[in-house]
C-alpha positions as CSV (number, residue, x, y, z in Angstrom):
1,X,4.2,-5.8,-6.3
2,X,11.3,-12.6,-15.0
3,X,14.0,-12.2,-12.3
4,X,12.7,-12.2,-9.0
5,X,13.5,-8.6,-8.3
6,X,14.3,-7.3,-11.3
7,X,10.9,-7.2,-12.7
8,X,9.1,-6.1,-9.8
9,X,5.6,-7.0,-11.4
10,X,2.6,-9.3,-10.2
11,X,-0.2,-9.9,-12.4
12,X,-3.1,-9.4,-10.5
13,X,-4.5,-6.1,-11.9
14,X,-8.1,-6.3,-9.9
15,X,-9.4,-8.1,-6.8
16,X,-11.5,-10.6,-8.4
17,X,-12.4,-11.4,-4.4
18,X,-14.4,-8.4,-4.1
19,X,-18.1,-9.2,-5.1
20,X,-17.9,-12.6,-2.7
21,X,-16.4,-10.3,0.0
22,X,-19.3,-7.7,-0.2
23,X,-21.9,-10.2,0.1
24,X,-19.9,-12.0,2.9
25,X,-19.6,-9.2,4.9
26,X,-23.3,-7.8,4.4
27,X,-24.7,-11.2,5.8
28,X,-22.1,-11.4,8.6
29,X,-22.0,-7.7,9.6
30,X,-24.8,-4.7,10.2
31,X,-22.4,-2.0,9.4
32,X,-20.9,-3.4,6.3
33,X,-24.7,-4.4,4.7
34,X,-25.0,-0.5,5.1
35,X,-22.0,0.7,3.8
36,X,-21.0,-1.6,0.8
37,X,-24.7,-0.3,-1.1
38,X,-23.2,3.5,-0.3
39,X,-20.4,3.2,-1.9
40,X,-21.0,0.1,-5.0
41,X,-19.2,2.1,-7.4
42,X,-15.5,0.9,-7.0
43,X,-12.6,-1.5,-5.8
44,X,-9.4,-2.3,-5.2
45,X,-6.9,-1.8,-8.7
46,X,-3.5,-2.2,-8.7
47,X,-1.3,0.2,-10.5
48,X,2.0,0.7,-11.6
49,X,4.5,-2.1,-10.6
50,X,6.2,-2.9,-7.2
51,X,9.7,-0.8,-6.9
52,X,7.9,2.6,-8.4
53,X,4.9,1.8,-5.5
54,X,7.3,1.5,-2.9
55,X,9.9,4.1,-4.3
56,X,6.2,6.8,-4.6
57,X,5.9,5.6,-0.8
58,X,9.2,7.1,0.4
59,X,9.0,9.9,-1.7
60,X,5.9,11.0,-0.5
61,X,6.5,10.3,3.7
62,X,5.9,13.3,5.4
63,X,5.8,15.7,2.7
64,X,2.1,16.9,0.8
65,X,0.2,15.0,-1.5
66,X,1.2,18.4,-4.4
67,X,4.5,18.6,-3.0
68,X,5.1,14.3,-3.5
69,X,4.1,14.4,-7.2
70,X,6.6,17.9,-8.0
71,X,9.5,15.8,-6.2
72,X,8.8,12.7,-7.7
73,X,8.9,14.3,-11.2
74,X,12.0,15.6,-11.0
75,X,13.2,12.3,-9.4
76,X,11.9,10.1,-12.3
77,X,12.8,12.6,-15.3
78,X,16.5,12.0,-14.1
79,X,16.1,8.4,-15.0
80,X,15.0,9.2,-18.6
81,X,11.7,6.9,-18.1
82,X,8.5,8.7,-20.1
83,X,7.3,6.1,-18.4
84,X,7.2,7.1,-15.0
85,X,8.7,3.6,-14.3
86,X,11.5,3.6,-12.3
87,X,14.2,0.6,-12.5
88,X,16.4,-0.1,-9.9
89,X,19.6,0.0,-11.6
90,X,18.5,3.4,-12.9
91,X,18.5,4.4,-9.4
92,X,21.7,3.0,-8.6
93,X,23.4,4.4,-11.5
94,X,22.5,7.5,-10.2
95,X,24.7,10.1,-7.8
96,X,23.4,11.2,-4.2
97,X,23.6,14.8,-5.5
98,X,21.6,14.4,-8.4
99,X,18.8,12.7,-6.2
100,X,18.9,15.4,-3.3
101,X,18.8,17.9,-6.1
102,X,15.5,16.3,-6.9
103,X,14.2,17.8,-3.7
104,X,15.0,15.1,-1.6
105,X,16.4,14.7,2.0
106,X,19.3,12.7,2.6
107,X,17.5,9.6,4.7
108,X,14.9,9.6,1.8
109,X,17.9,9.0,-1.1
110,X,19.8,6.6,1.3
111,X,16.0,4.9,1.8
112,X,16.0,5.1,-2.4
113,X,19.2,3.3,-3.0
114,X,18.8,0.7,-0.2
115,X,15.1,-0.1,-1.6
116,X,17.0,-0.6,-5.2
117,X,19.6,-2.6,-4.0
118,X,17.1,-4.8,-2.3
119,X,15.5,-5.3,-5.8
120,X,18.5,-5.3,-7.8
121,X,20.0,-8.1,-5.6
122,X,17.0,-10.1,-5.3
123,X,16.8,-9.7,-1.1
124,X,13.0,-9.3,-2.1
125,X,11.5,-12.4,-3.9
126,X,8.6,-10.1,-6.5
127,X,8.3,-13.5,-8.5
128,X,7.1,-15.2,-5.6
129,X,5.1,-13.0,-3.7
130,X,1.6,-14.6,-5.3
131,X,2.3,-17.8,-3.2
132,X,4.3,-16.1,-0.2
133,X,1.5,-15.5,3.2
134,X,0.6,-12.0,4.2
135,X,3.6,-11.6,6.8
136,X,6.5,-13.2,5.0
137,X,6.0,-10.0,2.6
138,X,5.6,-8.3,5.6
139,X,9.1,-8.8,6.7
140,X,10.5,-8.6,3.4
141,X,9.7,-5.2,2.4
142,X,10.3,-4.1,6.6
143,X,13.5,-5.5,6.3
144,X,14.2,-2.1,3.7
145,X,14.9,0.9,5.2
146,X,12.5,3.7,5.2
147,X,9.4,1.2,5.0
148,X,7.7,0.3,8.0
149,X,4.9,-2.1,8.8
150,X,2.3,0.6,7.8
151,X,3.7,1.3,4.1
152,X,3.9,-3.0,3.5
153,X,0.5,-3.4,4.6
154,X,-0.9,-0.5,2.7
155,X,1.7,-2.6,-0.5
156,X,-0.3,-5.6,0.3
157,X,-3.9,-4.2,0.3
158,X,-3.7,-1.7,-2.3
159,X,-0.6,-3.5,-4.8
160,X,-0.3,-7.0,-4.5
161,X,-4.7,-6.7,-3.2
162,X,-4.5,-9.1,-0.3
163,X,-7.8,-9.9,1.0
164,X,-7.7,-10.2,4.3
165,X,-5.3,-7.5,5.6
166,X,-6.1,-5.2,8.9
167,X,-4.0,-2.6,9.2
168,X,-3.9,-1.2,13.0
169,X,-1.6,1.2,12.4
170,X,-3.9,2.9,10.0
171,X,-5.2,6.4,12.0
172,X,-8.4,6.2,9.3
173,X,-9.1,2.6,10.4
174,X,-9.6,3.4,13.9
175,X,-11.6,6.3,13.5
176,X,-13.6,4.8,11.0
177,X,-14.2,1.9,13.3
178,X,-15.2,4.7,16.3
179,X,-17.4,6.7,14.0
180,X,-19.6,3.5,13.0
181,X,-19.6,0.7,15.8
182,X,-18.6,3.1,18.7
183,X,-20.9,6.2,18.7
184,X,-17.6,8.2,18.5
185,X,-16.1,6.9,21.2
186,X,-11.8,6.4,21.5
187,X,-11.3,2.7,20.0
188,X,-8.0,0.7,20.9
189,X,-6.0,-1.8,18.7
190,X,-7.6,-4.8,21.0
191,X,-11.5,-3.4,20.2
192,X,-10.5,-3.3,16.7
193,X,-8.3,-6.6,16.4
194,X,-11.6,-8.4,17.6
195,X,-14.2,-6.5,15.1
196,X,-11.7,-7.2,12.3
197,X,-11.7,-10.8,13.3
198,X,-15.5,-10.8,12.7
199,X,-14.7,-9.3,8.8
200,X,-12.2,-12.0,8.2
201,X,-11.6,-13.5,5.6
202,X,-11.8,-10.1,3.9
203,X,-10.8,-7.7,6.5
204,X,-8.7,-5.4,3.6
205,X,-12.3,-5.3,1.7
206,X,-13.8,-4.1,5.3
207,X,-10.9,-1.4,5.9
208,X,-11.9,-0.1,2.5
209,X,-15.5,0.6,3.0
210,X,-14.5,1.9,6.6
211,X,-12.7,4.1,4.9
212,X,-15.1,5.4,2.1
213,X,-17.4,6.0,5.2
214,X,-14.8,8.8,6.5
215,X,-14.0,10.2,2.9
216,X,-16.5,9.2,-0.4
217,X,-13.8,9.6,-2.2
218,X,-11.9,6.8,-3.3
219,X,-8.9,5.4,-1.4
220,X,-5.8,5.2,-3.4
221,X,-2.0,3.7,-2.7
């Protein structure tokens, strides 16, 4: 996603699992030895660090992709951070006001300050998320308000590039999943619980393909 919040760092920059996943999944699944040739030209990065992913995640709920990147400008410029990083205290030391005159709502800057003070206080352990399983994150990050199970699984796939993630929530998943093992049909969370099982133990690296099958474009977090 130094101090175990403060930071908010994790030094895994590429998944290194991804060649072994492709070739596991082309031997153990007809779909996937179709797709992964398709689309050989990419995989999973991580960028930026772990409060400015989440903090991008609230800012951008329910709002345009154009619209997202205007407010979160004018968010991060009233931290002074050329960077585009944000730190939590810098968040803190800021008034409501200011925020909401970034263009935000009033749930998003209460979601804001209550996802810095999680950092800040160290309620979320960044330090020791590299040896922490899939769902002890999971309840971490849920436990902050305005971040639901979608938004931490989409952190663990695309930020901290867990391998073996399935996210049912995901709309894209399960139309993906209907548009190549269904004909089309209506999939439900059980149908795609049990194909994912078959993917495992790189069901993230299968999501990501199923994906790329919907939009050729890359998928980015």
């Amino acid at each position: 996603m130094p101090n175990a919040a403060k930071a908010g760092t994790v030094a895994v920059p590429t998944a290194d699992f991804w060649d072994d996943a492709c070739k596991h999944l082309s031997k153990r699944d007809r779909v996937m030895k179709k797709l992964i040739p398709r689309f050989a030209d990419g995989r999973l990065e991580s960028r930026g660090d772990a409060f400015t992913t989440l903090a991008r995640s609230i800012v951008g709920q329910q709002i345009s992709v154009k619209a997202a990147q205007a407010v979160w400008d004018r968010f991060v410029a009233l931290t002074s951070s050329p960077s585009h990083r944000l730190e939590p205290a810098a968040v803190l030391g800021l008034e409501a006001p200011q925020i909401r005159a970034a263009g935000l709502s009033a749930r998003k800057v209460e979601y804001l300050c209550d996802l810095a003070h999680h950092f800040e206080s160290g309620a979320v352990h960044v330090a020791e998320w590299q040896h922490m399983d899939d769902e002890a994150i999971v309840e971490e990050l849920v436990a902050i308000r305005g971040i639901g199970r979608w938004t931490a699984e989409m952190f663990l796939i695309f930020h901290l590039l867990r391998p073996n993630v399935l996210p049912l929530d995901d709309v894209g998943l399960l139309k993906g999943i209907s548009v190549n093992y269904f004909s089309g049909e209506p999939v439900s969370r059980a149908e795609a619980r049990e194909l994912g099982d078959a993917w495992a133990p790189y069901r993230s690296v299968a999501t990501w393909y199923i994906w790329r099958s919907l939009d050729p474009l890359p998928v980015a977090y």
